[in-house]
C-alpha positions in Angstrom: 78.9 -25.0 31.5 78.5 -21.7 33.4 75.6 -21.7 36.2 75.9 -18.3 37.0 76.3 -15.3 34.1 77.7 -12.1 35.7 77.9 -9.1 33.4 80.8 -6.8 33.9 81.9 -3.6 31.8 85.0 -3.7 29.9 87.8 -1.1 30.1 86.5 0.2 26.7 82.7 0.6 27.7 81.4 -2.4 26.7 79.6 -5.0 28.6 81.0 -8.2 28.7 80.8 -11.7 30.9 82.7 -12.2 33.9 85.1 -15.5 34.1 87.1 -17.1 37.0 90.1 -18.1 35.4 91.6 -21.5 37.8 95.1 -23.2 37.6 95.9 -26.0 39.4 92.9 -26.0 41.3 93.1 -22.0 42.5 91.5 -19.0 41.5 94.5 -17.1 39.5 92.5 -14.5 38.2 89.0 -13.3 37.1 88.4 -11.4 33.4 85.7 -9.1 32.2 85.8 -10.7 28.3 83.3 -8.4 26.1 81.9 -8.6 22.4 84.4 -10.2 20.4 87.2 -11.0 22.2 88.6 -14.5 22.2 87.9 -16.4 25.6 90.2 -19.6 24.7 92.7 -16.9 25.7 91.2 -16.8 29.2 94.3 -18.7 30.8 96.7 -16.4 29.1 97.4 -12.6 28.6 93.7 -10.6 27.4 93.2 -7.0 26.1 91.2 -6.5 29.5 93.9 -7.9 31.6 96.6 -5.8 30.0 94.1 -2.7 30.3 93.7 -3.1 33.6 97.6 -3.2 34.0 98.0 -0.1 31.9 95.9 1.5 34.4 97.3 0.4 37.4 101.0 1.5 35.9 102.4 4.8 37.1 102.7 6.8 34.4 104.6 10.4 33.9 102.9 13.3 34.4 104.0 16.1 31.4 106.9 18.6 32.3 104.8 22.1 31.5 106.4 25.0 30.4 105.7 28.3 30.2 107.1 31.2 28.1 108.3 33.9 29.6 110.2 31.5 31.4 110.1 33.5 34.9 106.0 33.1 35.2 105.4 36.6 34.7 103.6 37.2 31.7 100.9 40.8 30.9 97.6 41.0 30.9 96.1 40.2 27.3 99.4 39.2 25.8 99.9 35.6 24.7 101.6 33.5 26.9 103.0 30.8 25.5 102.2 27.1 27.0 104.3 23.6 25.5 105.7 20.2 26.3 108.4 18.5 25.1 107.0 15.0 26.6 105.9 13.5 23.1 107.8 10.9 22.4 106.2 6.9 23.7 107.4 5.3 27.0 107.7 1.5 27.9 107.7 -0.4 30.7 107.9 -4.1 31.1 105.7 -6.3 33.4 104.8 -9.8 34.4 101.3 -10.6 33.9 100.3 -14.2 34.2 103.7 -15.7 34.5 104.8 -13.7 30.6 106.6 -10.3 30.2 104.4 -7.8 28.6 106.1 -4.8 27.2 103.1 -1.8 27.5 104.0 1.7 25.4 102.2 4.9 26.0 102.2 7.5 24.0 101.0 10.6 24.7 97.5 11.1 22.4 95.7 14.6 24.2 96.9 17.4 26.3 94.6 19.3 28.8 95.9 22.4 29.2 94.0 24.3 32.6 95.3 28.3 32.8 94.7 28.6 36.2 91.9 31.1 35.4 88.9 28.6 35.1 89.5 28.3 30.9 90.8 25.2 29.8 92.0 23.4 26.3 91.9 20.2 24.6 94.8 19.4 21.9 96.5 16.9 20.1 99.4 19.2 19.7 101.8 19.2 22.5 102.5 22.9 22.1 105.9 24.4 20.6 108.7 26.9 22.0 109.0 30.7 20.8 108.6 31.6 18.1 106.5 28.6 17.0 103.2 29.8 19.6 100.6 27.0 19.3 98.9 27.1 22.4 98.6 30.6 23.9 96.7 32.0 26.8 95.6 35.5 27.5 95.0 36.2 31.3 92.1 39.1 31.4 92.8 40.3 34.5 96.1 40.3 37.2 96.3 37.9 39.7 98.4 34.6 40.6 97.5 32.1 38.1 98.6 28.4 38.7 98.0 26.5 35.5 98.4 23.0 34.4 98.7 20.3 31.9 96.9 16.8 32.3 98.0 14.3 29.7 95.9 11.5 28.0 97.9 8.1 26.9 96.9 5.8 24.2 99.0 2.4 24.7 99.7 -0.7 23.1 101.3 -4.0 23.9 103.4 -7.2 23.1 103.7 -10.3 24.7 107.1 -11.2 24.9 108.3 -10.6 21.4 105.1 -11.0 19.8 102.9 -8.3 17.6 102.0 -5.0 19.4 98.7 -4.5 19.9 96.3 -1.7 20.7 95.5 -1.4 24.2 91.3 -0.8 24.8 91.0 2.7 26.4 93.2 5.3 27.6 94.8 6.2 30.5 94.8 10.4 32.0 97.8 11.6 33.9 97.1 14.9 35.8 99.9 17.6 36.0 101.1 19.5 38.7 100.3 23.4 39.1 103.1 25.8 38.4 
């Protein structure tokens, strides 16, 4: 019987219940379990462990490119913005003694000009002449824009079923 209830939020937003999870007489872990997630998997791998993990897990930031290639574009002409960072990436971890194989897959791309506008898309953008995601600049300057990428993830233990992974994970870019 618990003594003490602690609320806790959950990687999705919820609120949940905070458990100390002991083996062998130590504290191995402690897990935020919200509305309808299954505690008797408290000694094992959870959704909010493995979010937590996805987190934590360095992920890479999208390559941005930029047509014309040499930066230099003219003012209130498109310029042309894409990635060719689409496809999922794995990595494999040890949580709680079992390997855990977590996929992201890019779900949102946050495109920032350099010129205080900024766009959110699903679509990662194409090469000439496919323009999806064009820019005008108004005025001349030195621009440095940016894209910030959002992952979705899932996971399997092991060899198991994948599952979806609660929340996602933003990657910011570098300015070119």
């Amino acid at each position: 019987a618990c003594r003490l209830v602690i609320e806790c939020t959950t990687p999705d937003g919820h609120t949940g219940i905070r458990y100390t999870v002991w083996i062998d007489d130590k504290i191995s872990h402690t897990i935020c379990v919200g509305p309808g997630e299954d505690r008797t998997t408290l000694g094992g791998v959870s959704p909010s462990a493995v979010a937590r993990a996805f987190q934590r897990l360095s992920w890479p930031a999208s390559d941005l490119k930029i047509q014309p290639i040499n930066g230099r574009t003219l003012v209130n002409f498109d310029t042309n913005y894409y990635t060719d960072d689409t496809t999922p990436i794995t990595q494999t971890i040890r949580l709680l003694g079992r390997p855990i194989t977590i996929e992201a897959t890019p779900t949102e791309y946050h495109w920032h000009f350099g010129d205080h506008t900024n766009l959110t898309t699903t679509d990662p953008g194409a090469a000439y002449p496919n323009l999806t995601i064009t820019h005008q600049y108004r005025h001349t300057g030195h621009y440095q824009p940016r894209l910030d990428t959002t992952y979705g993830g899932r996971y399997r233990v092991g060899n198991g079923p994948w599952q979806q992974i609660p929340g996602t994970h933003t990657v910011t870019g570098t300015p070119t």
